[in-house]
N, C-alpha and C positions, 0 to 999 in steps of 0.2 A: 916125349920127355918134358918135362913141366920145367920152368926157368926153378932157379933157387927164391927164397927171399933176397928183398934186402938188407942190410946191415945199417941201421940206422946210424950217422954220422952222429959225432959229438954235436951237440944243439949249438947253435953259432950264438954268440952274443945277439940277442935282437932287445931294442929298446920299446918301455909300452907306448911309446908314438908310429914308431916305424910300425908296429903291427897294427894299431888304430886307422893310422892313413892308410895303408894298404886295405884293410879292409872296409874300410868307410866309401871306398866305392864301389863296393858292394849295396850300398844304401844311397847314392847316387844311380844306381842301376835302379833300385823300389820308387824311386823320386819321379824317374823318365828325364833326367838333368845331365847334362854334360859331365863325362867322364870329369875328378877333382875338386866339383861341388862341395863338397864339406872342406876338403881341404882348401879350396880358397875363402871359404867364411872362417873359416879357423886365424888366415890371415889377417883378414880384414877385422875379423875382432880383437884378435889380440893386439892389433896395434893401436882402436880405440881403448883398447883397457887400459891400456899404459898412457895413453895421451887423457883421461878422466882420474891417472891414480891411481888405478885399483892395485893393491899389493900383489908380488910376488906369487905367493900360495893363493890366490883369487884368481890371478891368470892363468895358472894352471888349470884349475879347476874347471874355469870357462873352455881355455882351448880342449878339454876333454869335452864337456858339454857341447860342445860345439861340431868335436868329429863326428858326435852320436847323437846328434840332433832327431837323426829320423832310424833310431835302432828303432820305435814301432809302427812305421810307415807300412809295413807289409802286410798289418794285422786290420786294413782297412779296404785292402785293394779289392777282397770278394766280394765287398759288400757294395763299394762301389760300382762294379760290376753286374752287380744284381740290382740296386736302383735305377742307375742312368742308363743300361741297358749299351755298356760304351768299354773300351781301353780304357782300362786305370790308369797306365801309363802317360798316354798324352792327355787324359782328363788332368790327372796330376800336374805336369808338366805346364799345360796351357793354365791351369789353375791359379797359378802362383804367380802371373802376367794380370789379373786383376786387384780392384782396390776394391770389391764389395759393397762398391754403389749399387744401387737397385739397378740402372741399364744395363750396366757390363755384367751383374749376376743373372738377369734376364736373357742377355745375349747370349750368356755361356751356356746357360742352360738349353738354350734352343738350339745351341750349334754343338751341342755334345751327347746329346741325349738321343741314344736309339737311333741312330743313323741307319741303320741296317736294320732293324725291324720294320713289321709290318703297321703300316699306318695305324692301326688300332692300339697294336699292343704300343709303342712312341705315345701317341695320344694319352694313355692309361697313365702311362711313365712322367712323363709331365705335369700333366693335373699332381700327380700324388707330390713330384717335386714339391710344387707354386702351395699346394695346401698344408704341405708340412715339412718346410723346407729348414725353418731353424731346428725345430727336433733333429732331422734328419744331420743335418749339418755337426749340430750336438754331440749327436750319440757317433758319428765317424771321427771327431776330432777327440775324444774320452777317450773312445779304444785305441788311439792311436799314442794319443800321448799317454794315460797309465799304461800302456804294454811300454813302451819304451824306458819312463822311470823303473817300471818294474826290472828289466832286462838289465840295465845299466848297474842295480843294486848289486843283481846277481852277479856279474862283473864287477862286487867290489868296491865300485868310484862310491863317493861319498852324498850323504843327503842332499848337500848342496847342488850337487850334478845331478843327482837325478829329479831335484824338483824345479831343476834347470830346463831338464827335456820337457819334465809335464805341462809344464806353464809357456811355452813356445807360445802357442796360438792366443792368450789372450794378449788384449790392450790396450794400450793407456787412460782411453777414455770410458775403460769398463767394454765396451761392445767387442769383446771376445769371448773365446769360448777355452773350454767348458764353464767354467764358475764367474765368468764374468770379472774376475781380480780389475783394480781402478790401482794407475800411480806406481805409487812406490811400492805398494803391497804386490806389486807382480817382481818375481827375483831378479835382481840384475844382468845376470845370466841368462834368462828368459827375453830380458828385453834386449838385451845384446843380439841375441841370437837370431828376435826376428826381424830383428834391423838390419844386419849382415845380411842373412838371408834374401829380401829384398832386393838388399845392393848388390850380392851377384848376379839374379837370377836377372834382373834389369841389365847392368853391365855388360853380362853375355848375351843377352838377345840382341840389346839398342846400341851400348856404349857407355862411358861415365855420365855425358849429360842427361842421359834418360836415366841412370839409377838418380842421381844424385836430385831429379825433378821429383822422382816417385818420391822421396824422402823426406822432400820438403812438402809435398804437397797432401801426407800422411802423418806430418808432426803436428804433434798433440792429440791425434788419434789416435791410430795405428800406436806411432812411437812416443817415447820419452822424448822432447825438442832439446834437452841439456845435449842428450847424446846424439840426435840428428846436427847439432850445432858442429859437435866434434867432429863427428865425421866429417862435414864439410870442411873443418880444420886441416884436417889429415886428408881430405881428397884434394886439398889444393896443393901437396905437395905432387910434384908427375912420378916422386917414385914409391910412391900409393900406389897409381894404377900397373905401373912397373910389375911389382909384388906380384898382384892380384892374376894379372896374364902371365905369370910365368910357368908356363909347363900346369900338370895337374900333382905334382910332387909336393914331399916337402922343402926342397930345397931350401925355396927362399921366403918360409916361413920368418916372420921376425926372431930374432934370438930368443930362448926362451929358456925359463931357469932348469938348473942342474936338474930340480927332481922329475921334470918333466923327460926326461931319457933316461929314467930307470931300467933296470938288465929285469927280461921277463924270466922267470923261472918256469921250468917244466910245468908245474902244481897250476899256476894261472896260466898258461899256455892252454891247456885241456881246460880249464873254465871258461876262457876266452871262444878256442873253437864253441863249446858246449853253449855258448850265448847266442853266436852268431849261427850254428843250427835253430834254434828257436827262432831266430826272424825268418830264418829260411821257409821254416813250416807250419811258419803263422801265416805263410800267403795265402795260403787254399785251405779250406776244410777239409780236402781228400789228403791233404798230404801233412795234415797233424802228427805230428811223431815218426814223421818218416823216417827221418834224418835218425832219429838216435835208435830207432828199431834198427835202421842197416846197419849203423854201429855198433848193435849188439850180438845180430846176426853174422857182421866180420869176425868178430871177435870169437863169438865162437868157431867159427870154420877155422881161425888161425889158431885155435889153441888144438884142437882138432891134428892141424897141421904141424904141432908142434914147432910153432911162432914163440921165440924168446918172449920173455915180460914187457922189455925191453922196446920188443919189435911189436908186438900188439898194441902198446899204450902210441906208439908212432903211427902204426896203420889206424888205428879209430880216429885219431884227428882226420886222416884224409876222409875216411866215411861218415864222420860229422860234416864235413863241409863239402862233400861229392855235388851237393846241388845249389852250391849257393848261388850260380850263374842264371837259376832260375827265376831270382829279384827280379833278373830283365827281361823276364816272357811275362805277356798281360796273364790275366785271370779269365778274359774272354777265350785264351787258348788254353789256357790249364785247365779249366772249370771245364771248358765245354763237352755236351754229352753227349755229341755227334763226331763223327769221323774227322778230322781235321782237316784241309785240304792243302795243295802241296805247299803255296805260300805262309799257311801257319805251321805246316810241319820243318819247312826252311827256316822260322824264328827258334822253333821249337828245339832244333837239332844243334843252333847257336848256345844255346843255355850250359852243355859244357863244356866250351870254348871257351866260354867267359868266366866258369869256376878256373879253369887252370889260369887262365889270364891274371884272376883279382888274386891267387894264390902264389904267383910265382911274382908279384912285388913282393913278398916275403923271404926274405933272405934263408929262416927258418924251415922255410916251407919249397925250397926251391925241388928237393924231391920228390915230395907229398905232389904238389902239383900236376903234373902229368899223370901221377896216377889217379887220380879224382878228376881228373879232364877226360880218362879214357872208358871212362866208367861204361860207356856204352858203345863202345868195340866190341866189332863178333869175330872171333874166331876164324869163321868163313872171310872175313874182310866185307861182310855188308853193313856195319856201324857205320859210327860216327863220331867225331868230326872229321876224320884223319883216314877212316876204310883203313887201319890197320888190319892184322891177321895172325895166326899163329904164336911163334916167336915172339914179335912183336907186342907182345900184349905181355907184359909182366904178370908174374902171380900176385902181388897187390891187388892188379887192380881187376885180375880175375874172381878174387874172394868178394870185391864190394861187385861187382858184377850178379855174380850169384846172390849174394846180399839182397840186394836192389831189386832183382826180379823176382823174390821170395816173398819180398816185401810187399811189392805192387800184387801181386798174384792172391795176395791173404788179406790185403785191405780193401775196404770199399775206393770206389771209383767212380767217375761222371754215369760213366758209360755201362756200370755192374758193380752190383756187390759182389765182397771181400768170399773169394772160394774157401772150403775147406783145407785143411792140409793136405790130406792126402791127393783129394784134387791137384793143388798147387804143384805135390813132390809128379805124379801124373806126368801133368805140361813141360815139366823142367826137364824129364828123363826123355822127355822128345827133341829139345836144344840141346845134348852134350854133344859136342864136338863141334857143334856148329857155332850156338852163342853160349855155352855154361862151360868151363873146364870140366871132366869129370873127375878128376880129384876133388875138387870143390864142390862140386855137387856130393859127392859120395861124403866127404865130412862133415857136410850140412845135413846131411842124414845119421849119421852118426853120436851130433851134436842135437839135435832133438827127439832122438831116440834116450839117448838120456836124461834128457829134461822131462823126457815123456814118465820114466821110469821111477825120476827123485819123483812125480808127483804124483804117482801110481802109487808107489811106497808108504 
């Protein structure tokens, strides 16, 4: 006997901060950064904002640009992967610990590159670096930063915010990238962000005096020196660093004005998920459209199932956002076209841990959660992460189950092209009862049987 649905609760108040920081470490997960990263730049700049002046509706503005600093960080990690022949993740991660002097870009390059290949193919990898390394360098920092203004728009935030994110990576003395911007002509937003930025990532590895040396020993570079000035203004007071260490919340965010905790409505609720599946499956080429293919494949199963209106527009957000735990698996385990072995299938089997994890800081989402976490529970009890079974597996999160393995079965992959349907329906009627409910399956059959039919017609 199949559990019932759920009844979706009245939507709780949630403010668009609390859903931004919640899921902003999500993007802290694409970074390889210490769980609260954006949120603690969020800090640390809004307090320079207010100690330089900037108005009210500017601070806002910033501290959005600032949660969503790295919404297109994900859309560079394969390609990473496919250069340096390495973890995007700790490439990333150790990345952001140099000043792109020619030794330490030297050093990095040699102690990141191809570790694990074969001396030839390392070798290949290298030269191609050292001969066309600022193209290369170029063309990763574009895709990253226009997918992210682009992403931010579609969320809404304003011009200013999203040419906030684009403009992250250049610097003051011109030698950023992509366009090279000089001065003032880079947003203030932009140079805020990658000042901040900096000061955590130093912070947390060293301590205040190691950010606070990088900072100075990058002004006029790297940074605007007005605003390296302030900050050291604002870092001499101890409850600066207070702030900055506190938890990875919002808590002890500086105050911040009224409109910044506006009430999210349903309408941008489903935009919001509908953004943050695109950074999801802008990680991989194989998993392009993943995200809103199972969300369209739930959908049908539950209207199938005679799922309220109601309750369909609530289940698609959890199948929008079922893999967003997957920010924190490299591109070296997703991408790869070989069998995984046990310790990348252990990182691998973490990925929806960490969707219910980043989902259940959402007050909104504290339902949704668990079932976008169990996504890959069997039946039998041989899933993951929890070896639930039976009972225990709600019909939720049985619909994006079936979903999900519909989806993978009929798209290309590392390891095989995208089967047939009938194929696909084949393999799945060999998992019912074990990993597919078959009601679910059976409505998933039902459900493009008529699709088959409108486009037969």
């Amino acid at each position: 006997m199949n559990p019932m649905p759920h009844a979706p609760k009245q939507l709780d108040r949630i403010t668009l901060s609390e859903l931004l920081g919640a899921l902003s470490h999500a993007l802290d997960l694409s970074e390889g950064q210490p769980a609260g990263h954006c949120v603690r730049c969020s800090r640390i700049g809004v307090t320079i904002a207010r100690e330089i002046g900037l108005s009210e509706d500017e601070i806002v503005e910033l501290y959005y640009a600032l949660l969503l600093k790295d919404l297109g960080c994900s859309s560079n990690a394969a390609r990473i992967c496919e250069l340096y022949l390495t973890d995007d993740l700790s490439f990333k991660q150790d990345f952001k610990l140099i000043d792109g002097s020619l030794p330490q870009a030297l050093r990095f390059v040699l102690g990141h590159t191809g570790l694990k290949a074969g001396l030839a193919e390392r070798f290949r990898a290298i030269v191609n670096i050292f001969q066309n390394g600022g193209q290369i360098a170029r063309e990763l920092i574009e895709t990253r930063c226009h997918r992210g203004a682009d992403i931010a728009r579609k969320m809404r935030f304003s011009e200013p915010v999203a040419e906030g994110i684009k403009n992250l990576d250049e610097h003051w003395d011109g030698g950023g990238k992509p366009l090279g911007l000089r001065g003032t002509d880079i947003p203030i937003y932009s140079r805020l962000a990658l000042l901040v930025q900096v000061v955590d990532v130093f912070y947390i590895a060293n301590g205040p005096e190691a950010a606070l040396r990088e900072i100075r020993n990058r002004s006029g570079t790297w940074f605007d020196p007005q605003l390296v000035v302030a900050c050291e203004r604002m870092a001499a007071q101890p409850a600066f660093w207070d702030v900055i260490g506190t938890g990875d919340g919002l808590e002890a965010l500086p105050q911040l004005p009224a409109q910044a905790s506006v009430p999210v409505d349903e309408d941008y609720l489903d935009d919001i998920a509908a953004a943050f599946a695109r950074v999801v499956d802008s990680k991989s080429p194989y998993t392009s459209g993943h995200s809103e293919r199972v969300t369209l494949f739930t959908d049908m199963i539950a209207e199938q199932l005679e799922f309220s209106a109601e309750q369909r527009r609530w289940l698609k957000r959890a199948a929008l956002l079922h893999d967003i735990g997957k920010l924190g698996v490299s591109n070296a385990i997703l991408d790869k076209p070989d069998k995984l072995d046990e310790s990348e299938w252990e990182v691998m089997r973490m990925h929806s841990a960490h969707s219910e994890a980043i989902l259940s800081r959402i007050s909104a989402f504290s339902e949704l959660a668990p079932i976008a976490g169990a996504h890959h529970e069997r039946l039998d009890g041989k899933g993951y992460p929890r070896g639930l079974s039976g009972s225990q597996i709600c019909l939720e999160t049985r619909i994006i189950t079936t979903a999900d393995i519909f989806d993978a079965l009929t798209a290309d992959r590392p390891y095989r092209a995208a089967m047939p349907i009938t194929k696909a329906l084949a393999i799945m009627s060999g998992m019912i009862g074990n990993q597919i409910d078959p009601d679910c399956f059976a409505a998933l059959r039902r459900a493009l049987g008529r699709v088959d039919g409108v486009l037969a017609a």
